[in-house]
MMTF fields as JSON, N, C-alpha, C and O atoms, coordinates in Angstrom:
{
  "mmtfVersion": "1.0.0",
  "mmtfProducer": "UNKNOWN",
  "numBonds": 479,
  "numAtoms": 480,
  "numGroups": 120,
  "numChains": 1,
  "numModels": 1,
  "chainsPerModel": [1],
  "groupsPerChain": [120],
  "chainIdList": ["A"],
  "bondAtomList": [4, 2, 8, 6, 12, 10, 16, 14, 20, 18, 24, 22, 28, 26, 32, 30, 36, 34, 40, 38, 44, 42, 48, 46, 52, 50, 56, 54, 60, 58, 64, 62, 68, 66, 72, 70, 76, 74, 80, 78, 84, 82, 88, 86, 92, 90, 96, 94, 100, 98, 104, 102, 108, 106, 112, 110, 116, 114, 120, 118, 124, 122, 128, 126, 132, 130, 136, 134, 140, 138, 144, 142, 148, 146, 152, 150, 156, 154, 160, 158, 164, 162, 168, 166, 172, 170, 176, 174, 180, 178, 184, 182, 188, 186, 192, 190, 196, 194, 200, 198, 204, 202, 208, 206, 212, 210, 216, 214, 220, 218, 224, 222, 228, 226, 232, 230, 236, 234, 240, 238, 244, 242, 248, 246, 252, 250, 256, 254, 260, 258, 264, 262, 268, 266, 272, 270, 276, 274, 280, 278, 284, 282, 288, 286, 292, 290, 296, 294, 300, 298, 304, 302, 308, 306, 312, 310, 316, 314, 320, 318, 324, 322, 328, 326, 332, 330, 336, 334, 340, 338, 344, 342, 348, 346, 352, 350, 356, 354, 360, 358, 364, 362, 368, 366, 372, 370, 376, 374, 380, 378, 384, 382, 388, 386, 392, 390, 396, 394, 400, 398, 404, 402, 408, 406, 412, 410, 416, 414, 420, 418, 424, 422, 428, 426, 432, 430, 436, 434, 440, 438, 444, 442, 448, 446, 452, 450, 456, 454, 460, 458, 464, 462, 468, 466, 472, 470, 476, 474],
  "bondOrderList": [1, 1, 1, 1, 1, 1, 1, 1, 1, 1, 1, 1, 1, 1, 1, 1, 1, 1, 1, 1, 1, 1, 1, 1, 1, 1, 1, 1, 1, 1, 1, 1, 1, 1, 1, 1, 1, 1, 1, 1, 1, 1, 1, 1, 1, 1, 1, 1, 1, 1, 1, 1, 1, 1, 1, 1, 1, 1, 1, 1, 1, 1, 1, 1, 1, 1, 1, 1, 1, 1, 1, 1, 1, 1, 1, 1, 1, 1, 1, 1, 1, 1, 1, 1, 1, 1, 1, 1, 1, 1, 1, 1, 1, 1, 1, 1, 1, 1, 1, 1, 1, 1, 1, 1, 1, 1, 1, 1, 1, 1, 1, 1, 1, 1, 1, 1, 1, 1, 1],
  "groupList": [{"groupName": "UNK", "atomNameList": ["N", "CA", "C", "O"], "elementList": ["N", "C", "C", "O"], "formalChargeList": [0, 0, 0, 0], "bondAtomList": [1, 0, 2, 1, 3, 2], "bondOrderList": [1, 1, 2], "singleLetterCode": "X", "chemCompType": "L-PEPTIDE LINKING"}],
  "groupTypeList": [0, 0, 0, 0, 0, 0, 0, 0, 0, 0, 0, 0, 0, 0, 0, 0, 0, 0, 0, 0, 0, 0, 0, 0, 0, 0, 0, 0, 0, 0, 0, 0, 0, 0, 0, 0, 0, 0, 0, 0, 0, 0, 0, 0, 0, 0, 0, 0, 0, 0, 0, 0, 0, 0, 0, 0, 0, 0, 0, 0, 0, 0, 0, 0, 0, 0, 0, 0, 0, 0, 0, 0, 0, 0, 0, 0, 0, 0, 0, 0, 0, 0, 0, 0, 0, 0, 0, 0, 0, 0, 0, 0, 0, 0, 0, 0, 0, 0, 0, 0, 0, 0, 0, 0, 0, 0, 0, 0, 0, 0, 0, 0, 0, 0, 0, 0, 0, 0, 0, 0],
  "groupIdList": [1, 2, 3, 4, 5, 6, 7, 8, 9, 10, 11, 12, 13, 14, 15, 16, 17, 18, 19, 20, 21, 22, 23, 24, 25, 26, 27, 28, 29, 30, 31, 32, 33, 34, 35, 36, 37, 38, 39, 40, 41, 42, 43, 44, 45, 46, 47, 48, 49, 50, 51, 52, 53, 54, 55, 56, 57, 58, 59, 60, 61, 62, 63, 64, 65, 66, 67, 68, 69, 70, 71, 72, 73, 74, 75, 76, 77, 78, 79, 80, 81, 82, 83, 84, 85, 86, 87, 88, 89, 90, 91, 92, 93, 94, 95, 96, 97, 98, 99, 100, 101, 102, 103, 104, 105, 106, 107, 108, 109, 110, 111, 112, 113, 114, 115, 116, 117, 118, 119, 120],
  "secStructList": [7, 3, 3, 3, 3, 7, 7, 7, 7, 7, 3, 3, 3, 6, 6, 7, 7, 3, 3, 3, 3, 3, 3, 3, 3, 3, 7, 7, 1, 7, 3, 3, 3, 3, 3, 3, 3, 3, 3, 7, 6, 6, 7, 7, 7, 3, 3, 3, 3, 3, 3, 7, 6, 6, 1, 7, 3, 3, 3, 7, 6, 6, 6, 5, 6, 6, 5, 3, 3, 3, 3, 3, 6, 6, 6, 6, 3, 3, 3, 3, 3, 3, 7, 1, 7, 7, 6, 6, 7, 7, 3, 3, 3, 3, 3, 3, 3, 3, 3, 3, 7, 1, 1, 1, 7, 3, 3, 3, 3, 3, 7, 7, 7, 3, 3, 3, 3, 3, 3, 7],
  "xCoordList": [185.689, 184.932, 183.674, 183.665, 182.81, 181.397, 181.498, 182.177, 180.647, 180.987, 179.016, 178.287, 178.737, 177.219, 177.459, 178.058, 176.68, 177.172, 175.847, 175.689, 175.127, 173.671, 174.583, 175.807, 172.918, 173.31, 171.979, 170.998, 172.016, 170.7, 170.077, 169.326, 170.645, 169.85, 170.368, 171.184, 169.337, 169.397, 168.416, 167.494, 168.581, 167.67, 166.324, 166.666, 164.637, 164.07, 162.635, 162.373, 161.973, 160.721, 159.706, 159.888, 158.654, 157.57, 156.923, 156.448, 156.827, 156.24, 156.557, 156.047, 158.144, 159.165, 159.096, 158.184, 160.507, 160.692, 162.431, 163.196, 162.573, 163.289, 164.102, 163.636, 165.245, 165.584, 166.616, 167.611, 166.43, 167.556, 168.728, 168.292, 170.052, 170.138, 171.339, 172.042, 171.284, 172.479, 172.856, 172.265, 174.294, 175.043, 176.066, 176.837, 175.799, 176.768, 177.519, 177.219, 178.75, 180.203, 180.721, 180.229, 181.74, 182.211, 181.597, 180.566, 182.915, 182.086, 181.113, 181.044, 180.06, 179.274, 178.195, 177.58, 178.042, 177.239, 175.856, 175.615, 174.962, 173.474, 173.362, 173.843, 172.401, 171.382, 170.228, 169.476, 170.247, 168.286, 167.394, 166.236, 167.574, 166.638, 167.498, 168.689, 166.57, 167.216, 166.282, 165.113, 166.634, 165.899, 166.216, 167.005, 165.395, 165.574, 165.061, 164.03, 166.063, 165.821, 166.258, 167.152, 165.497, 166.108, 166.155, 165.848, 166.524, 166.699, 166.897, 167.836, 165.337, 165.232, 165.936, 165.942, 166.362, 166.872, 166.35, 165.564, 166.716, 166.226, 165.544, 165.042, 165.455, 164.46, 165.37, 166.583, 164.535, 165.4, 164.902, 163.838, 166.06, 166.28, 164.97, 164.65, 164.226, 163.104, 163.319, 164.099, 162.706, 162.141, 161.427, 160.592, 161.709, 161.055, 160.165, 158.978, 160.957, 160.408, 161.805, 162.897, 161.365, 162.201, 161.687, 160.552, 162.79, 162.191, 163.284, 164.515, 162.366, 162.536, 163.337, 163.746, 163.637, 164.395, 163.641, 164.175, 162.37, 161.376, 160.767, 159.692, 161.363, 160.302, 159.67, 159.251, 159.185, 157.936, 158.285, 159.435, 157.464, 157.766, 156.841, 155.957, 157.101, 157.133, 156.933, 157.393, 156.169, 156.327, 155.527, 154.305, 156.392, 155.916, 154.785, 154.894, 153.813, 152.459, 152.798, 152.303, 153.278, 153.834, 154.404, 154.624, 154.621, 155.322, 154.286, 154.244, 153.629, 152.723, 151.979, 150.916, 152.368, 151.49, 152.818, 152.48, 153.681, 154.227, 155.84, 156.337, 156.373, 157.729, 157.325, 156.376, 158.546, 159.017, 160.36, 161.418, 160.086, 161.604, 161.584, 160.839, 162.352, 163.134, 164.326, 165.147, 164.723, 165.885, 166.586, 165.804, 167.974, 168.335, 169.383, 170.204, 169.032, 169.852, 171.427, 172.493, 171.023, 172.21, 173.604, 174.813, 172.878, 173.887, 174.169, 174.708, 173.542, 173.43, 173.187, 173.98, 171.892, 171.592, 170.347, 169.563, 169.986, 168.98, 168.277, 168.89, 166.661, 166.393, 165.128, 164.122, 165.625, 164.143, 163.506, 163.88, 162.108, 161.576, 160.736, 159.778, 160.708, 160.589, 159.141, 159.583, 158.235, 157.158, 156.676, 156.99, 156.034, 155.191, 155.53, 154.795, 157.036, 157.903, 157.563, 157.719, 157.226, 156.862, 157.919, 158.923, 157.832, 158.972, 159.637, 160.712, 158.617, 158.37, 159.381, 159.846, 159.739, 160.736, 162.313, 163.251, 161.787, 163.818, 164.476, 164.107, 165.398, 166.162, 167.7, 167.917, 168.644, 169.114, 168.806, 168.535, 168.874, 168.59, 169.334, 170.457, 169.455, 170.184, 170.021, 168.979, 170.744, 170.174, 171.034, 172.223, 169.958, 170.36, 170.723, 170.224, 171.798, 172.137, 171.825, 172.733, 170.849, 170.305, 171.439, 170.976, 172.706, 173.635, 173.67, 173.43, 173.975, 174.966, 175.729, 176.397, 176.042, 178.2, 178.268, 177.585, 179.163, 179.267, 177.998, 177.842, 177.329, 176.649, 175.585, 175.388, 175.015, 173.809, 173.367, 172.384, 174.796, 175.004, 174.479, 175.31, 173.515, 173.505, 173.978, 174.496, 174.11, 175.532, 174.646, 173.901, 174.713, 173.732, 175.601, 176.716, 175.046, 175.685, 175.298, 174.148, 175.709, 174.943, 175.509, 176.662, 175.376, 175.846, 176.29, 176.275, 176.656, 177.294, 175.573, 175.467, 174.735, 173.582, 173.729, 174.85, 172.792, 172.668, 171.444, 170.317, 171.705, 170.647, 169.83, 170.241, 168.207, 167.431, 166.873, 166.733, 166.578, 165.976, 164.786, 164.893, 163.856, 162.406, 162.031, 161.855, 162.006, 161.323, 159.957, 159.63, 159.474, 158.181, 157.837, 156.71],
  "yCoordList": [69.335, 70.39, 70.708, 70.705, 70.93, 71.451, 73.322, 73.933, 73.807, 74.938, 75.158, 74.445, 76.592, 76.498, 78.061, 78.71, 78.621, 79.826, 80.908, 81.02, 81.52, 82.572, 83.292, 83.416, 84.033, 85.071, 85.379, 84.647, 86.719, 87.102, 88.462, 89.348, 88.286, 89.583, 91.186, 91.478, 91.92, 93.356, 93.827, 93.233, 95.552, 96.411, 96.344, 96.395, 96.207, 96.088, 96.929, 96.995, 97.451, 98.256, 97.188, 96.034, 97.511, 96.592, 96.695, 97.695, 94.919, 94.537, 93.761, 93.122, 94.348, 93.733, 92.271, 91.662, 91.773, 90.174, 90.046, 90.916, 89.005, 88.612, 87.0, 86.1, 86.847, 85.031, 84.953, 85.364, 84.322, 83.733, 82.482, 81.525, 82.614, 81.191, 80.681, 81.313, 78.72, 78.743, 77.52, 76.47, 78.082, 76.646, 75.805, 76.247, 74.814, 73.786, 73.093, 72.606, 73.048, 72.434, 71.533, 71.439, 71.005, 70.415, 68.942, 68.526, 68.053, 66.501, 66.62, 67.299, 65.25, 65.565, 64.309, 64.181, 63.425, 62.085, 62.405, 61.792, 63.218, 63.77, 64.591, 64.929, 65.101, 66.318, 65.503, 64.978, 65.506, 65.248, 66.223, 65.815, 67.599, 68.535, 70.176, 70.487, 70.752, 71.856, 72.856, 72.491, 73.988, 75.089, 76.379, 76.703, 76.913, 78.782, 79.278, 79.089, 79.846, 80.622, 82.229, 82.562, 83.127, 84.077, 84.791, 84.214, 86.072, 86.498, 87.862, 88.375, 88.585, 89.789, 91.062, 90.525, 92.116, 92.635, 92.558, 93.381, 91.827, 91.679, 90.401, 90.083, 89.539, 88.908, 87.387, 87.201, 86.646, 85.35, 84.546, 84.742, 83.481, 82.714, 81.801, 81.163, 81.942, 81.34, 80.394, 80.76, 79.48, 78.181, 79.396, 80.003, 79.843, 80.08, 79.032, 79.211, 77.879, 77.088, 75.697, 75.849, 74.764, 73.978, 73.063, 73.099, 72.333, 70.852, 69.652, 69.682, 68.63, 67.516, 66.698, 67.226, 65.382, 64.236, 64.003, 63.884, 63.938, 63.448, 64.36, 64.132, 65.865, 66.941, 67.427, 68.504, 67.032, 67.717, 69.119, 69.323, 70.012, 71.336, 71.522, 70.728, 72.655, 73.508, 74.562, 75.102, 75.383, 77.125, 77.834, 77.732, 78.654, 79.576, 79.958, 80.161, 80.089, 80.857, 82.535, 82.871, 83.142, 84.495, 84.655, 85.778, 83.452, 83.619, 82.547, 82.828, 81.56, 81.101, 81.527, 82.085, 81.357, 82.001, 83.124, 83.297, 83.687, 84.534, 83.526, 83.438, 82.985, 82.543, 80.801, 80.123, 80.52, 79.365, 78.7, 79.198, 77.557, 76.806, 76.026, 75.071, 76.097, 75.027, 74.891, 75.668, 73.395, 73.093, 73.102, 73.354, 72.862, 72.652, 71.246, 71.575, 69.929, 69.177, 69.071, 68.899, 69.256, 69.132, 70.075, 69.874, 71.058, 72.088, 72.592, 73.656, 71.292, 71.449, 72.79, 73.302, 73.3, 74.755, 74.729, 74.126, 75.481, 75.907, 77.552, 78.594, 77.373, 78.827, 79.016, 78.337, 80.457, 81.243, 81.994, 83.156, 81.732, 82.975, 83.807, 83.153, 85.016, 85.881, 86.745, 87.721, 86.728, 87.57, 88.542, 88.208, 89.613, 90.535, 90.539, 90.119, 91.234, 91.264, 92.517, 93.696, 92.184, 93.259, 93.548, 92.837, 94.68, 95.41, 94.482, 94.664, 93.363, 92.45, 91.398, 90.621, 91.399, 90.475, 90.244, 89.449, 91.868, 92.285, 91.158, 91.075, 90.477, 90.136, 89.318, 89.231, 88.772, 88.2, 86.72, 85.955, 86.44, 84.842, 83.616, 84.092, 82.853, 82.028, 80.534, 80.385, 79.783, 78.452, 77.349, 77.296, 76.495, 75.248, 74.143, 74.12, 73.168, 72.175, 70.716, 70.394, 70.074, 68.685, 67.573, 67.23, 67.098, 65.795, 64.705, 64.81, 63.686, 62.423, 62.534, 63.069, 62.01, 61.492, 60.234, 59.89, 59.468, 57.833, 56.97, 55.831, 57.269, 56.177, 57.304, 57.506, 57.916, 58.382, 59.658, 60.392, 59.613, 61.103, 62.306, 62.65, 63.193, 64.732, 65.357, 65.541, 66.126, 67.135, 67.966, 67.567, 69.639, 70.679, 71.598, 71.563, 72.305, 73.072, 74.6, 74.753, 75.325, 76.945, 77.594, 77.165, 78.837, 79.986, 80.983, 80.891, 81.905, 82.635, 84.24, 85.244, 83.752, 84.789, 85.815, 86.29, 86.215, 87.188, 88.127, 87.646, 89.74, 90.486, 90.912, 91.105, 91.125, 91.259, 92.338, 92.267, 93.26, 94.338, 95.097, 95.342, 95.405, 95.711, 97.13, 97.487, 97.631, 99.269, 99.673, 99.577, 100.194, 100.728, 102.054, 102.546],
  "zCoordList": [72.98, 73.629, 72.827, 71.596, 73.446, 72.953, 73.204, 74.029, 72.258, 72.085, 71.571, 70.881, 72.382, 71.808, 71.835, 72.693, 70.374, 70.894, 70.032, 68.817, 71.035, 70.578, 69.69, 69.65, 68.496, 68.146, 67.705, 67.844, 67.065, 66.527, 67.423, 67.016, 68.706, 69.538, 68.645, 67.77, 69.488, 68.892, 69.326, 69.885, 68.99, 69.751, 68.25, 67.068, 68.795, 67.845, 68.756, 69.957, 67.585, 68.274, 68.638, 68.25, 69.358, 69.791, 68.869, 68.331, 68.463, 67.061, 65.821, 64.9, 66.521, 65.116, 65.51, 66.07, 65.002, 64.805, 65.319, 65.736, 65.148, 65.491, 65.574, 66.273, 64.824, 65.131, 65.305, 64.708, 66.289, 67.426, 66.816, 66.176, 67.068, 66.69, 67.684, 68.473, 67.192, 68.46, 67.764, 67.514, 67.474, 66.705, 67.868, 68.72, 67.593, 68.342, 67.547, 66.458, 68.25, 67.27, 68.608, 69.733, 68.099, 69.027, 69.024, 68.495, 70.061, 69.789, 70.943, 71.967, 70.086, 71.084, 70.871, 69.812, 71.966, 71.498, 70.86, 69.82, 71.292, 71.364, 72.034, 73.116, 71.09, 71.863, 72.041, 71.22, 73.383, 73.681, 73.85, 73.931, 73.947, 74.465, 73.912, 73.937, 73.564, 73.454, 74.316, 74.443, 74.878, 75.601, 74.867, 73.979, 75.507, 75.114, 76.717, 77.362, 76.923, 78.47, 78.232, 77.454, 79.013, 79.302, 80.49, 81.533, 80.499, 81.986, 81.591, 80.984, 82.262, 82.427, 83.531, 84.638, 83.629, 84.521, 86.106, 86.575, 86.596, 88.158, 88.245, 89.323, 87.121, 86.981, 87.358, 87.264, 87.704, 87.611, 86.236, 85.649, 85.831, 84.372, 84.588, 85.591, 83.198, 83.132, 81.619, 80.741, 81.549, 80.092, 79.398, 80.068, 77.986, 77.232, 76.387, 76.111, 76.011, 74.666, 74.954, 75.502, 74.507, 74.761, 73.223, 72.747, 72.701, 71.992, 72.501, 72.536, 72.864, 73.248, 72.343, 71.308, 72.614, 71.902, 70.687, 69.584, 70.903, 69.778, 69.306, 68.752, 69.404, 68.291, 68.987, 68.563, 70.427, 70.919, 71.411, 71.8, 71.422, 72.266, 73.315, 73.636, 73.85, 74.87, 74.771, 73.765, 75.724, 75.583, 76.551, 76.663, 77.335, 78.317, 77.663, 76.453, 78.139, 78.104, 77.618, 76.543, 78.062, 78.003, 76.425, 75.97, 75.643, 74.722, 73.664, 72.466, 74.089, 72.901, 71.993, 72.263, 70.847, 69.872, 69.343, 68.172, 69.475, 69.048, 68.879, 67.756, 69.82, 69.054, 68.914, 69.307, 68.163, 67.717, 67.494, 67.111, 67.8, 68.05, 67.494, 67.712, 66.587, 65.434, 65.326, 65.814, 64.351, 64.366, 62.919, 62.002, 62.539, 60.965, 62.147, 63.004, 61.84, 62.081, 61.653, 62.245, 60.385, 59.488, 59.884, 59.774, 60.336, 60.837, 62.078, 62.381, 63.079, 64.258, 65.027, 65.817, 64.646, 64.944, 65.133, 64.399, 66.291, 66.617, 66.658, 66.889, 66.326, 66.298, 66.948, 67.152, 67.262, 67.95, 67.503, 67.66, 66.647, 66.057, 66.827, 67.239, 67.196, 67.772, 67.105, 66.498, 67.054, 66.158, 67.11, 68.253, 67.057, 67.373, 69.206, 70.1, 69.326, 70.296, 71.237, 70.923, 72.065, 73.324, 74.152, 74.106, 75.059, 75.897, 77.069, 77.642, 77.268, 78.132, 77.77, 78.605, 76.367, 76.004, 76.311, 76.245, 76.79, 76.79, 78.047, 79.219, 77.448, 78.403, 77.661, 76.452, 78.827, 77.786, 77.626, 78.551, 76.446, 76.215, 76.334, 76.163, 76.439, 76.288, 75.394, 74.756, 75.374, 74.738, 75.498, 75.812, 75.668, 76.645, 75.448, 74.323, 76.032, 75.22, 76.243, 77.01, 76.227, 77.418, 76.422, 75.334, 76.75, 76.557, 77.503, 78.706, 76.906, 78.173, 78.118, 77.233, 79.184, 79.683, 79.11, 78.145, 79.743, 79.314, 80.111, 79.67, 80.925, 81.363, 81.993, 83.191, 80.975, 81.346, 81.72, 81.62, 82.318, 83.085, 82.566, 81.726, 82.591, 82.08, 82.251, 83.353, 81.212, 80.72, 80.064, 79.17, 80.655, 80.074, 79.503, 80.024, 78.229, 77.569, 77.513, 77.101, 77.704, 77.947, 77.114, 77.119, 75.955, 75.175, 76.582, 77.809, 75.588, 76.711, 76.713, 77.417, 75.727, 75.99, 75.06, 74.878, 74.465, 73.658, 73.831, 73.946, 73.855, 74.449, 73.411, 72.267, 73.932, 72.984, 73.765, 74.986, 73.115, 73.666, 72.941, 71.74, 73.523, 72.674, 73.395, 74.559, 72.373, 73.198, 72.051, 70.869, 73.424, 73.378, 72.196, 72.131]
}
């Protein structure tokens, strides 16, 4: 079993910081892709930041320039740095896990979400 699991959310003023993280255990052939999604109240689940097979990233416009997505291989963990966090941020987050099956197949892994909340 694969197991992916957020942490890091909390209530923080507009401005503060914030890092996200999301460890994966469990067997597991590859990660090709990792995401950061979240989902605001009423809002539907949006791509924050993603990194690809080969390092490359990604990043909502809404969020460039202020977070970042990195990895610690070694410890199969991923993170979200969060900088100069607006009210706009609040939602909960999540972290995507992009895998194969035996022959190719994609296999996405989801946390169960962790809430981040930013007040004004």
């Amino acid at each position: 079993q694969v197991h992916v699991v957020e942490s890091g959310g909390g209530l923080v003023q507009a401005g503060g910081s914030l890092r996200l993280s999301c460890a994966v255990s469990g067997t597991i052939f590859s990660i090709n892709g990792v995401g950061w999604y979240r989902q605001g109240p009423g809002k539907e689940r949006e791509l924050v930041t993603e990194l690809t097979a080969v390092g490359g990233t990604n990043y909502a416009e809404s969020v460039q320039g202020r977070f970042t997505i990195s990895k610690d291989s070694a410890k199969n963990t991923f993170y979200l740095q969060m900088n100069s966090l607006k009210p706009e941020d609040t939602a909960v987050y999540y972290c995507n896990i992009k895998s194969r099956g035996s022959n190719w197949t994609p296999i996405d892994y989801w946390g169960q979400g962790t809430q981040v909340t930013i007040t004004s």
